[in-house]
Residue frames relative to the residue before (quaternion, step in Angstrom):
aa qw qx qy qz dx dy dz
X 1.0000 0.0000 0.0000 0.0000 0.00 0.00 0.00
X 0.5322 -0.7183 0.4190 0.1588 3.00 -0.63 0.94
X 0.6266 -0.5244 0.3581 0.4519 4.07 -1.18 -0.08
X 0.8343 0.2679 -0.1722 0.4501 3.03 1.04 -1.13
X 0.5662 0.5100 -0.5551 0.3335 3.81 0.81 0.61
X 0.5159 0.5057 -0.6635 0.1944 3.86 0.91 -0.02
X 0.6405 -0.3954 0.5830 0.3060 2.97 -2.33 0.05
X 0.2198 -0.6486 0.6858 0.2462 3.48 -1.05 0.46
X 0.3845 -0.6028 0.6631 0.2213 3.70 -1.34 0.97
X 0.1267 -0.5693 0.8102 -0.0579 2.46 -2.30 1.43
X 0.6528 -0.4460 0.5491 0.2709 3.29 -1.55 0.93
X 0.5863 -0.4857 0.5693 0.3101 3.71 -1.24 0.44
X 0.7682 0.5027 -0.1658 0.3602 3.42 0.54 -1.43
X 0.7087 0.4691 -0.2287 0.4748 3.16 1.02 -0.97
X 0.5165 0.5522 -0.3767 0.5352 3.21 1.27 -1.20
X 0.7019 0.4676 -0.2825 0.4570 3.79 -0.35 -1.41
X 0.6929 0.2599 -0.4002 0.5406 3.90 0.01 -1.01
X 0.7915 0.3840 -0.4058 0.2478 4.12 -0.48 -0.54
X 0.4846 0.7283 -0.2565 0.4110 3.36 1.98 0.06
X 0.7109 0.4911 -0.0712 0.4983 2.69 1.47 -1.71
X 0.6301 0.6055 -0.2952 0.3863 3.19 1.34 -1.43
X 0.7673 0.4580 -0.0032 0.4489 3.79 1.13 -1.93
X 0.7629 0.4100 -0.0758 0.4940 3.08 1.12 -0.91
X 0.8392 0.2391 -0.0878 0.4804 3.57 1.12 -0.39
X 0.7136 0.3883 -0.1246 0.5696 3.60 0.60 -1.73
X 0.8589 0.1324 0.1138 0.4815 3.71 0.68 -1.49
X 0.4623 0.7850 -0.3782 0.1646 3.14 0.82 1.15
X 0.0811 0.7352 -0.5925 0.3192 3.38 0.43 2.05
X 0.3076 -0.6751 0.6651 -0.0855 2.66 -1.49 1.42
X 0.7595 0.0404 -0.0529 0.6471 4.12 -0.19 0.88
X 0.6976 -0.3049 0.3916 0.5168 3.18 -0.62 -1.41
X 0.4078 0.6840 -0.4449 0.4097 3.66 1.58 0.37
X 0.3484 -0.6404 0.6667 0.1552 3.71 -1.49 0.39
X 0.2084 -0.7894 0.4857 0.3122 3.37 0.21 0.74
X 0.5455 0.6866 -0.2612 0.4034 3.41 1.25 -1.64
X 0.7504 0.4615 -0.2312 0.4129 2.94 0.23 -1.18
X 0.6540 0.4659 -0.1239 0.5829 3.54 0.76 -1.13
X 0.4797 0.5651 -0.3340 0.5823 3.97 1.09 -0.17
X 0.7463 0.5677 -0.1662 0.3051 3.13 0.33 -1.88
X 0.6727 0.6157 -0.0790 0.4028 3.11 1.16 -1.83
X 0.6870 0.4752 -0.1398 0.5316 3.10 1.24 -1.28
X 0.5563 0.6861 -0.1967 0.4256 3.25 1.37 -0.38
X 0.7222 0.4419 0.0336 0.5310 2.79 0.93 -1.39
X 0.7180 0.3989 -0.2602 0.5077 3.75 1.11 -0.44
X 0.4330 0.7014 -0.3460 0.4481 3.22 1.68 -0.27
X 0.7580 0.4425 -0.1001 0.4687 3.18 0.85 -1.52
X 0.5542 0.5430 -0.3207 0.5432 3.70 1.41 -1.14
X 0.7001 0.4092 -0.4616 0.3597 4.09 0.52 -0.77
X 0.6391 0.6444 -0.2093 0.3641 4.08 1.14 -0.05
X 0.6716 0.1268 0.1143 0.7210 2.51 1.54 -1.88
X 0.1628 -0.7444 0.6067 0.2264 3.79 -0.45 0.67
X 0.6190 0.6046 -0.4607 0.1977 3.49 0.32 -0.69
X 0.4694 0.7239 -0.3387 0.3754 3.37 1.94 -0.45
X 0.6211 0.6104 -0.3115 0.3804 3.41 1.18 -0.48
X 0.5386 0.4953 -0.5058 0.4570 3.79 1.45 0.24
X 0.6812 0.5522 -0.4264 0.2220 3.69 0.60 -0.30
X 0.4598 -0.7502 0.4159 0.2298 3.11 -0.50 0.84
X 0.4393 -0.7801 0.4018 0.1921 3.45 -0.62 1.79
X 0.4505 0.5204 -0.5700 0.4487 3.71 0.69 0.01
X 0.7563 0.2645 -0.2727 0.5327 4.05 0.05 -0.94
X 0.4595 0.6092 -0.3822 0.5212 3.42 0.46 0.71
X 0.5454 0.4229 -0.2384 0.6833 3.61 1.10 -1.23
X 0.8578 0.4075 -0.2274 0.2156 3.41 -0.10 -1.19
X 0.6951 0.2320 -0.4185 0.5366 3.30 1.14 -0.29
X 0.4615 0.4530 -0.6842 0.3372 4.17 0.06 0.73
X 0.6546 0.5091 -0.4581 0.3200 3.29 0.66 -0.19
X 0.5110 0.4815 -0.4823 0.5238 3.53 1.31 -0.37
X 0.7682 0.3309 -0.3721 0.4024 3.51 -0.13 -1.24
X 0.6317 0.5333 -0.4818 0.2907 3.72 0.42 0.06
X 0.4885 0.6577 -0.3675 0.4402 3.60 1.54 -0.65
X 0.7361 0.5184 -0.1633 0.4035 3.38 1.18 -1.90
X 0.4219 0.3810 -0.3988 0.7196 3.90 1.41 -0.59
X 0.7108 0.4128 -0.5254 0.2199 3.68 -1.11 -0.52
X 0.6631 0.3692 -0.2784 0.5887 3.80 1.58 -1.22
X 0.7324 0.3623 -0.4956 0.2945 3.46 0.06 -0.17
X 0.8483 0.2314 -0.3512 0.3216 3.39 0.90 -0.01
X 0.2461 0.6313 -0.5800 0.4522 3.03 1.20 1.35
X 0.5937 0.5069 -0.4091 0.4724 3.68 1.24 -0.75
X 0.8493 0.3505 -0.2796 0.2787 3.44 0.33 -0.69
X 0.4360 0.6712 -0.3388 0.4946 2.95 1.90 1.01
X 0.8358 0.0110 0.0772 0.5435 2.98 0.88 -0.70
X 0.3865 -0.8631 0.3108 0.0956 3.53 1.69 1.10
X 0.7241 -0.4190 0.2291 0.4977 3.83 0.41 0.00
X 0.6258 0.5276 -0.5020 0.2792 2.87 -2.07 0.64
X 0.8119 -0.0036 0.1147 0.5724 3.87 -0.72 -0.03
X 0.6565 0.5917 -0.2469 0.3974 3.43 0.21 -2.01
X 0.8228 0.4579 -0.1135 0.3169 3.22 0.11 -2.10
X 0.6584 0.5549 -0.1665 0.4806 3.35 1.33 -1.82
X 0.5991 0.5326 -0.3147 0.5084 3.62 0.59 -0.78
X 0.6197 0.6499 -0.1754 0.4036 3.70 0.80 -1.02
X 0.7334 0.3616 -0.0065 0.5756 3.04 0.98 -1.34
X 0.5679 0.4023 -0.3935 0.6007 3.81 1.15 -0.58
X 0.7964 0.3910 -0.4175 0.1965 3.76 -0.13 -0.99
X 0.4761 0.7746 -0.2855 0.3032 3.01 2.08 -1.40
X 0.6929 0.3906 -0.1616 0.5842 3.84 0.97 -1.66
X 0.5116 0.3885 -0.4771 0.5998 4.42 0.78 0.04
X 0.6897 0.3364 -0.4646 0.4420 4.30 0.07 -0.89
X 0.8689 0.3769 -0.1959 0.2540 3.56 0.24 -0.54
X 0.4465 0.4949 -0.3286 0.6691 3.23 1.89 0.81
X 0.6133 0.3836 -0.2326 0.6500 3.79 1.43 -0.34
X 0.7884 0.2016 -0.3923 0.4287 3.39 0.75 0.32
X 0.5507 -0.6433 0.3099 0.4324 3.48 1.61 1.13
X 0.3812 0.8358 -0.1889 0.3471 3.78 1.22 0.97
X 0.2364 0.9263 -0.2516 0.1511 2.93 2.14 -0.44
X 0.5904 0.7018 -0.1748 0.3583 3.28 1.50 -1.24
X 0.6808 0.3781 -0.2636 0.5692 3.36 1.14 -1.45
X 0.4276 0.7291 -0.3603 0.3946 3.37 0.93 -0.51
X 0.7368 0.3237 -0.0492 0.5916 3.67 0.67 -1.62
X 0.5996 0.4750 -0.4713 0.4390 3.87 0.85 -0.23
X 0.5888 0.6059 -0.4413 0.3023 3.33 0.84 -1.48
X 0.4859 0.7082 -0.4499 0.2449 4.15 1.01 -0.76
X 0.3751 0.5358 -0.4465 0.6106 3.70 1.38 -1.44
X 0.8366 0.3506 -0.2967 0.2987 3.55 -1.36 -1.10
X 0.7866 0.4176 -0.2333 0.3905 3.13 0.27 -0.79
X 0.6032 0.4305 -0.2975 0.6019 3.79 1.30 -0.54
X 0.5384 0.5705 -0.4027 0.4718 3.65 0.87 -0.12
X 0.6101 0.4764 -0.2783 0.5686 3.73 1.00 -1.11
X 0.6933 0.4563 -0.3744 0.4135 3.44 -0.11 -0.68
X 0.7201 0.4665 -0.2627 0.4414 3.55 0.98 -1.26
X 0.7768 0.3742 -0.3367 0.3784 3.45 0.76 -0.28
X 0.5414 0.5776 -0.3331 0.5122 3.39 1.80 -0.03
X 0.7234 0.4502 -0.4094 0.3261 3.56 1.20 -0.32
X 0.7149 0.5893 -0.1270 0.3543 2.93 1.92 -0.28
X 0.4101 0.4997 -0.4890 0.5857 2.87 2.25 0.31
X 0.8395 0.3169 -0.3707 0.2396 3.47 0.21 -0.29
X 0.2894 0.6059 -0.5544 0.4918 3.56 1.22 1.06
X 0.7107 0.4417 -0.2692 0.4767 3.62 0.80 -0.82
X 0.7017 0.4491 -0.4004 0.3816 3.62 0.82 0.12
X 0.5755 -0.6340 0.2611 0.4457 3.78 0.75 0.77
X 0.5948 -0.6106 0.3314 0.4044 3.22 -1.30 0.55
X 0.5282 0.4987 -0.5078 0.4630 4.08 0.46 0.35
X 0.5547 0.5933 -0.2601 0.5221 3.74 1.13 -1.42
X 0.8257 0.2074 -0.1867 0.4904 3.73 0.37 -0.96
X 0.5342 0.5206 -0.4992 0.4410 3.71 0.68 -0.19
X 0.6737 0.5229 -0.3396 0.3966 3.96 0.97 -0.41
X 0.7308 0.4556 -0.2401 0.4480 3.13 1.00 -1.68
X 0.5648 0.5383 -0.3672 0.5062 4.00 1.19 -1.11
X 0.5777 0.5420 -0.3572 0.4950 3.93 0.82 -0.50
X 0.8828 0.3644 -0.1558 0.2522 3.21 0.47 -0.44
X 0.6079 0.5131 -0.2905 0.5319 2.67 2.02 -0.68
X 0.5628 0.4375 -0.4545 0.5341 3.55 1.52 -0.49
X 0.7403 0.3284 -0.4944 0.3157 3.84 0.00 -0.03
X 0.3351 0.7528 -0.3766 0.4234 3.64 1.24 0.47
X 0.7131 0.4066 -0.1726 0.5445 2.96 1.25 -2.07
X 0.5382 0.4908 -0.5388 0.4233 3.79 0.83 -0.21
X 0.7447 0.5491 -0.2995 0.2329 3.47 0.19 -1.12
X 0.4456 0.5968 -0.2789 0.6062 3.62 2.25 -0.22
X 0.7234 0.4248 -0.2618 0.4772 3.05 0.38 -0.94
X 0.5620 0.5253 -0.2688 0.5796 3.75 0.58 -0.88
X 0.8398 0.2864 -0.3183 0.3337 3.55 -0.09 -0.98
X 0.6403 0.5837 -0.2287 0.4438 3.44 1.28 -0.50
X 0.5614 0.6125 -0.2851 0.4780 3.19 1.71 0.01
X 0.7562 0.3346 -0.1550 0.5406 2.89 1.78 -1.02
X 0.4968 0.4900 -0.3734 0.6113 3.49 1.39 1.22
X 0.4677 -0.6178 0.5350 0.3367 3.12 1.03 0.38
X 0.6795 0.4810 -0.4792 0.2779 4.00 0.17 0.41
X 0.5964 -0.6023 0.4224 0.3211 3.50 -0.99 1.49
X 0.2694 -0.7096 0.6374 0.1323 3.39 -1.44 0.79
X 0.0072 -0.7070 0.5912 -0.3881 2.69 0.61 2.75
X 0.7628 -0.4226 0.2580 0.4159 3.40 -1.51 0.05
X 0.0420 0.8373 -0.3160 0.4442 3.65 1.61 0.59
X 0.7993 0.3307 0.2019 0.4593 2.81 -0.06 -2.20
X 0.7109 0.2421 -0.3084 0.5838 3.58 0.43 -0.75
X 0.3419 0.6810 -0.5794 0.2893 3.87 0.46 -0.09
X 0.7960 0.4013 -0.0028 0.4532 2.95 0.45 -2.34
X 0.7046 0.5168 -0.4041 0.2706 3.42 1.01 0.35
X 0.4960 0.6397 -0.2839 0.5140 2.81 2.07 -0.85
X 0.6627 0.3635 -0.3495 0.5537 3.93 0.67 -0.06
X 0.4226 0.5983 -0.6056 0.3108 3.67 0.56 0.06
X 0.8392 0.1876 -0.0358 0.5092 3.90 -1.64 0.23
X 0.4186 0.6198 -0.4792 0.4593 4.05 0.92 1.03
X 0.3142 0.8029 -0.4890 0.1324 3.64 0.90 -0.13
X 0.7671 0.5359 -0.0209 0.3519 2.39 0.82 -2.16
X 0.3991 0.5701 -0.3627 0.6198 3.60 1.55 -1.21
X 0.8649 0.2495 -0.3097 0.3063 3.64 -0.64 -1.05
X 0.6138 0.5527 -0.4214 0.3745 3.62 1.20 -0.47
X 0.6249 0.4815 -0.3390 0.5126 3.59 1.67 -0.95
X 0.4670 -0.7236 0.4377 0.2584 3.97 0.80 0.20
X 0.3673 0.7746 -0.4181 0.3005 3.24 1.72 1.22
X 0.5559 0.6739 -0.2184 0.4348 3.13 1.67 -0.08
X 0.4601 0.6241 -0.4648 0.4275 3.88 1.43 -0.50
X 0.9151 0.3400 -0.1634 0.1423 2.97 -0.12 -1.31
X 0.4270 0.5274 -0.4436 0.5854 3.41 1.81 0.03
X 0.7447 0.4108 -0.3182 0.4187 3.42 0.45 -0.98
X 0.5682 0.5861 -0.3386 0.4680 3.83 1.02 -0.12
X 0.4274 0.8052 -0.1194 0.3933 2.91 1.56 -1.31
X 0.8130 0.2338 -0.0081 0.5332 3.39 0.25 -2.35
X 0.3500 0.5771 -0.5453 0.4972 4.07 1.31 -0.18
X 0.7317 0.4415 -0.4284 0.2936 3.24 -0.48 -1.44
X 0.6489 0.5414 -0.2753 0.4582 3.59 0.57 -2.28
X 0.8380 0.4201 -0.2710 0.2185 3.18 0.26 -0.27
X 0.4827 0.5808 -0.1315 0.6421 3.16 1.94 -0.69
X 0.5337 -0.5579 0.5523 0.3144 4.18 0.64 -0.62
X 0.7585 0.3596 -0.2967 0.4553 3.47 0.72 0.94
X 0.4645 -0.6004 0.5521 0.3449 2.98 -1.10 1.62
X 0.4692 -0.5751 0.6416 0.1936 3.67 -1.58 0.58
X 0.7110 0.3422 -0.4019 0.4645 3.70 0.88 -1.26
X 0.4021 0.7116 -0.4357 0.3770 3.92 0.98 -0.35
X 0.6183 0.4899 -0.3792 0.4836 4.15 1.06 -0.88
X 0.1746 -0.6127 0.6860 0.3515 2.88 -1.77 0.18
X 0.8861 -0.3787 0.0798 0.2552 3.09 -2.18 0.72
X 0.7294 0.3431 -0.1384 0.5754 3.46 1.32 -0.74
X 0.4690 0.3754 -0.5525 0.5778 3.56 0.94 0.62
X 0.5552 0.4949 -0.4758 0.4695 4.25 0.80 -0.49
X 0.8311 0.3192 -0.2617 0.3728 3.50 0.07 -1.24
X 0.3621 0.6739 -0.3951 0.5086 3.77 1.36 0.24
X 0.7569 0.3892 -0.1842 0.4917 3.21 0.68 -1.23
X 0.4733 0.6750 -0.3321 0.4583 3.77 1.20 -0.69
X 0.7839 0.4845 -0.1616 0.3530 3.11 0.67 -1.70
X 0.2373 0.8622 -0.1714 0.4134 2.83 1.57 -0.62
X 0.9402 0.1945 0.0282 0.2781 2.66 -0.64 -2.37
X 0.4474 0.7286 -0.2487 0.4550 3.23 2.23 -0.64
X 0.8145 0.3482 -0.2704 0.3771 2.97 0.59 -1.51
X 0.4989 0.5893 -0.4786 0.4181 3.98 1.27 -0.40
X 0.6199 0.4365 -0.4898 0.4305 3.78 0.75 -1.11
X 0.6425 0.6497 -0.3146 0.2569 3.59 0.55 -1.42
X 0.5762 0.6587 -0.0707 0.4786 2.93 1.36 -1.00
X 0.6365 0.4918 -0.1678 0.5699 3.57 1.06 -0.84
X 0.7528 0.4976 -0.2204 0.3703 3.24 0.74 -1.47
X 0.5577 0.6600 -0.1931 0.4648 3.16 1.64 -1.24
X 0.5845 0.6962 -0.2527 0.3315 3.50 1.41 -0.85
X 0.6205 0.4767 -0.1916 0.5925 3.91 1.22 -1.25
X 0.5273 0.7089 -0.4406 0.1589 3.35 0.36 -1.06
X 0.8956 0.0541 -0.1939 0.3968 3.34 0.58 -0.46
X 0.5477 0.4301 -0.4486 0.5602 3.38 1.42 1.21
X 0.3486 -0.7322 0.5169 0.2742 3.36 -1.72 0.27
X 0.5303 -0.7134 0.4083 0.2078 3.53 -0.60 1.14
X 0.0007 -0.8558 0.5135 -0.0624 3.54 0.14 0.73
X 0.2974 -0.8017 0.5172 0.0369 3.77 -0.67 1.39
């Protein structure tokens, strides 16, 4: 390895608050709203297909990518670095930054998202036969021990914390097979005032694309630092 390919280390915290701070909660540039201007663009995408999109009102729009961006940011931190310390810490500091920034809400939206993941991960692995799922259900439940365990030994309550980061355990695959857009496309809408079965197909996969490119986006984010607990 060369000099110049190491990773300089960042704190969890620091990493996570300048993500959240720049990249999500506060993410103006000059005197520009990025969000906002994200949002907009978002939203006219979808309005040139489907006009009826044009009754929702783009402020709650802004606001819930910002939930589902928090939720993409943990799930594919999870599928970076799957469980333990790393993950738990992530998920404890994530629900302390957003109660310190008087945020609780996105906090309690992020549930939609996050009970979606679980639901489409328990159902890819019903679909992988019983030998396939007696292995993979083994593991993700000895995963969920290892959360639960480690957060004991951090002194952090096995509170909704903890089951967050479990419900995204053993989803990889779901998200690599692109079984995950559309529930998660699915609970945007429900949430926002719109009947999802009401789109047509390319105002859905618009919205997909979307949701890909925010996770993508996240992932893209570590890449050239090491995350240090």
């Amino acid at each position: 390895m060369s000099f110049f390919s190491i990773k300089q280390k960042k704190k969890l915290e620091d990493f996570c608050r300048d993500f959240y701070d720049t990249q999500i909660l506060n993410s103006v540039v000059g005197e520009i709203d990025v969000s906002s201007v994200f949002s907009d663009v978002v939203k006219k995408n979808i309005v040139e297909i489907y006009p009826e999109f044009a009754k929702i009102d783009s402020q709650k729009i802004n606001d819930e990518i910002k939930v589902i961006r928090f939720e993409l940011f943990a799930l594919a931190w999870t599928h970076k670095f799957i469980s333990g310390k790393i993950v738990v810490t992530q998920s404890d500091f994530t629900k302390s930054y957003l109660h310190e920034k008087g945020r609780d809400g996105i906090w309690a939206s992020m549930e939609s998202y996050n009970n979606a993941v679980d639901g489409v991960t328990l159902h890819w692995l019903t679909n992988l036969g019983k030998i396939n799922l007696s292995f993979n259900y083994n593991m993700r439940e000895d995963l969920t021990k290892k959360n639960i365990e480690t957060a004991r030994e951090l002194g952090i309550e096995n509170d909704d914390r903890i089951v967050r980061v479990n419900h995204r355990l053993w989803s990889e695959n779901a998200w690599k097979q692109k079984l995950m857009l559309a529930p998660l496309v699915f609970t945007f809408c429900e949430r926002i005032g719109v009947n999802a079965h009401d789109l047509n197909q390319e105002a859905q996969f618009r919205l997909a694309g979307t949701i890909k490119g925010l996770y993508d986006g996240a992932e893209q984010s570590w890449d050239k630092v090491k995350i240090v607990v």
